[in-house]
C-alpha positions as CSV (number, residue, x, y, z in Angstrom):
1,X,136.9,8.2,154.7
2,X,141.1,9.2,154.3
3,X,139.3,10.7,150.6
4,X,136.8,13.2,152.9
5,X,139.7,14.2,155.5
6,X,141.5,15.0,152.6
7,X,138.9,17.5,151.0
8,X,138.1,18.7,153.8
9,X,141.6,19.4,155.0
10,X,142.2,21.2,151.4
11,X,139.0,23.2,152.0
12,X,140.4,24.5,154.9
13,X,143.7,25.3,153.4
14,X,141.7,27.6,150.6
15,X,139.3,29.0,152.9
16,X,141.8,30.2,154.8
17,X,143.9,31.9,152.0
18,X,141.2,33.4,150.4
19,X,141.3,35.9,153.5
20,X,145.0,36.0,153.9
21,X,145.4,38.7,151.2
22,X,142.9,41.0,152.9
23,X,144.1,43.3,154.5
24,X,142.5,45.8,157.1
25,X,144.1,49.2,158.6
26,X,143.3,51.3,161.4
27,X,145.6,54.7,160.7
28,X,145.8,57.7,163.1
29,X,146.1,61.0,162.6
30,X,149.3,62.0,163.9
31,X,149.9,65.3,162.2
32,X,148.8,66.9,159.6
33,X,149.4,70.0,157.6
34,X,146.4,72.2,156.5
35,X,145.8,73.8,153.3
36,X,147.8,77.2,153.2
37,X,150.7,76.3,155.4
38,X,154.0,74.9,155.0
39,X,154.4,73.7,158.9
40,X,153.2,70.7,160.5
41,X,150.8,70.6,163.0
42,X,151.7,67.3,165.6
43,X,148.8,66.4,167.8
44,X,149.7,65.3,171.2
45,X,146.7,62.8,170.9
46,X,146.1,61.4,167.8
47,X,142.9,63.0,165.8
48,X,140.6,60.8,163.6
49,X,140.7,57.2,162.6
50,X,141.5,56.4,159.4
51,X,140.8,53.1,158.1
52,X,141.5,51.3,154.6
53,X,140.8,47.5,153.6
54,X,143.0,46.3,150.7
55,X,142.3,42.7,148.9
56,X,146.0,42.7,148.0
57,X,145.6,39.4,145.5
58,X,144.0,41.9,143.4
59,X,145.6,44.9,144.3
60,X,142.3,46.8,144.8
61,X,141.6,49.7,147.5
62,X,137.8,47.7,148.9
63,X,137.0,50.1,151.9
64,X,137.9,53.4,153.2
65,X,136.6,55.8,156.0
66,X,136.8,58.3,158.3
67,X,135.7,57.6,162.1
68,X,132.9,55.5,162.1
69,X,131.8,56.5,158.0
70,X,133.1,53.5,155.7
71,X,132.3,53.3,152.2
72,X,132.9,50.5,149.5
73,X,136.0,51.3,146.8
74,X,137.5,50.3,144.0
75,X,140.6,51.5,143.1
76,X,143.8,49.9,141.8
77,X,146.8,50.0,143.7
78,X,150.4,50.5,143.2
79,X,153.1,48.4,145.4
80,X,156.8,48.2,145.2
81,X,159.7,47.5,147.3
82,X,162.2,50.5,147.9
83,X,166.1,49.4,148.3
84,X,167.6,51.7,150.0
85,X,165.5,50.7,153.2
86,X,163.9,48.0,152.6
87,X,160.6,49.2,153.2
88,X,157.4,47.9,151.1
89,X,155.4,50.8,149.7
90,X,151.1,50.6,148.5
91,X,150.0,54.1,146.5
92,X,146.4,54.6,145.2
93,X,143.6,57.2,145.1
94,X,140.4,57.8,146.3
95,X,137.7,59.7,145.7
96,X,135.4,62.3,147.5
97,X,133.2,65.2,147.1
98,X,130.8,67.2,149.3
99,X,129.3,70.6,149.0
100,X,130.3,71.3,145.1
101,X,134.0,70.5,146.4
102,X,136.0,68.2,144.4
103,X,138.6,66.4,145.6
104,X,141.2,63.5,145.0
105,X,142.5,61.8,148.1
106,X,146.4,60.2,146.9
107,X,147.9,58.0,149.7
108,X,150.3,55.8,150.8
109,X,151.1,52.8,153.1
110,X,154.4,52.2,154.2
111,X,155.6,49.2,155.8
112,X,159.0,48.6,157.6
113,X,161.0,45.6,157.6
114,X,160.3,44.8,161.2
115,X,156.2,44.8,160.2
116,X,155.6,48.1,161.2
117,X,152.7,50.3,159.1
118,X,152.3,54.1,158.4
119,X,150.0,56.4,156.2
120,X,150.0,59.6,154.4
121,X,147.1,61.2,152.5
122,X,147.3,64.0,150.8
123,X,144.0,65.7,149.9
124,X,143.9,67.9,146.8
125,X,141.2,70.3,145.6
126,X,140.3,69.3,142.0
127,X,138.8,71.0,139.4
128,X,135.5,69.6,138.1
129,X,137.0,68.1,135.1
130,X,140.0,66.3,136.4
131,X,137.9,65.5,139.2
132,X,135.3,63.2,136.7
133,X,138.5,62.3,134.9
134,X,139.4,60.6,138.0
135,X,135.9,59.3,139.2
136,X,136.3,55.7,137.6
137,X,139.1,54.9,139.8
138,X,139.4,51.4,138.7
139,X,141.5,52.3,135.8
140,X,143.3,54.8,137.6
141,X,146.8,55.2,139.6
142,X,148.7,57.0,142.2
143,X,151.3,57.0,138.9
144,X,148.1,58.4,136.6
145,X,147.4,61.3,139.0
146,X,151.5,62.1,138.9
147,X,151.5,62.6,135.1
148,X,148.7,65.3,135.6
149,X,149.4,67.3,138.5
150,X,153.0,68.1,139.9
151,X,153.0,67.1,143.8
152,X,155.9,68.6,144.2
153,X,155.2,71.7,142.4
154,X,154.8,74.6,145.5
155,X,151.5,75.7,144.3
156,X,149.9,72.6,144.6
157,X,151.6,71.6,147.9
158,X,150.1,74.7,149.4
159,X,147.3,74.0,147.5
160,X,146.5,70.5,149.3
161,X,146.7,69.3,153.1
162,X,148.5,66.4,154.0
163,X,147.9,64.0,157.2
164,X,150.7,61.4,158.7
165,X,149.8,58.6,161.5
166,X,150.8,54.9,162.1
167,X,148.7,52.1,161.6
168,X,147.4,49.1,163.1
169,X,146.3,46.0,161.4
170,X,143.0,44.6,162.1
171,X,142.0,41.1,162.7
């Protein structure tokens, strides 16, 4: 009988951290700054919901969505600590196109000593080839998308729209 209690007990304790390394945002959208323009636009009332699921034991992007649209992902993820404040950082991409558009979606999560989570995505308009260069995002990296487009390069940051918001963590 102790021999049970003890499987079960160590069931338990695997079950369990399977899902610890899941996990699940709810972002806002605080402000945001629009393709074309150099100024923020801060909303009073925060805009859309953005939400992201991350199995961090694999350092995989699983979900993403916009409101109440979710759709299954698979991209890698980046995540480092930075020194000078302490702050843990996750980077990855995703992808999305509609109406003949192409675009790459880079973002990143940002997480404060005292627990507290932020977001920014920037969106970029692609062309058609770096856009199916990009499509398997399983093999690619926030890092990967740096060594082929400048984000700090003025055309592209006029270029591309950027949206900031805190986060939430879901149960």
């Amino acid at each position: 009988m102790k021999f049970f209690s003890v499987i079960i007990a160590l069931g338990f304790l695997m079950f369990s951290t399977a899902y610890a390394d899941i996990l699940h945002l709810k972002c806002s959208q605080d402000s945001e700054r629009i393709i074309g323009n150099k100024e923020f636009k801060t909303y009073w009332l925060p805009q859309k919901k953005i939400f992201y699921k991350f199995d961090l034991s694999n350092k995989k992007l699983i979900e993403s969505g916009i409101g109440k649209y979710k759709s299954p992902q698979n991209s890698a993820l980046q995540y480092w600590k930075d020194t000078t404040n302490k702050n843990e950082l996750l980077r990855g991409l995703m992808s999305g196109s509609n109406n003949n558009k192409y675009k790459i979606f880079a973002f990143t999560i940002i997480k404060t000593p005292k627990k507290k989570y932020s977001h920014e995505t920037i969106s970029l308009n692609t062309t058609k080839n770096l856009f199916e260069e990009f499509k398997n995002l399983e093999n690619k990296t926030y890092s990967d998308l740096e060594k082929e487009v400048n984000l700090k390069d003025e055309w592209i940051f006029e270029a591309s729209s950027l949206v900031k918001g805190k986060c939430k963590v879901l149960k």
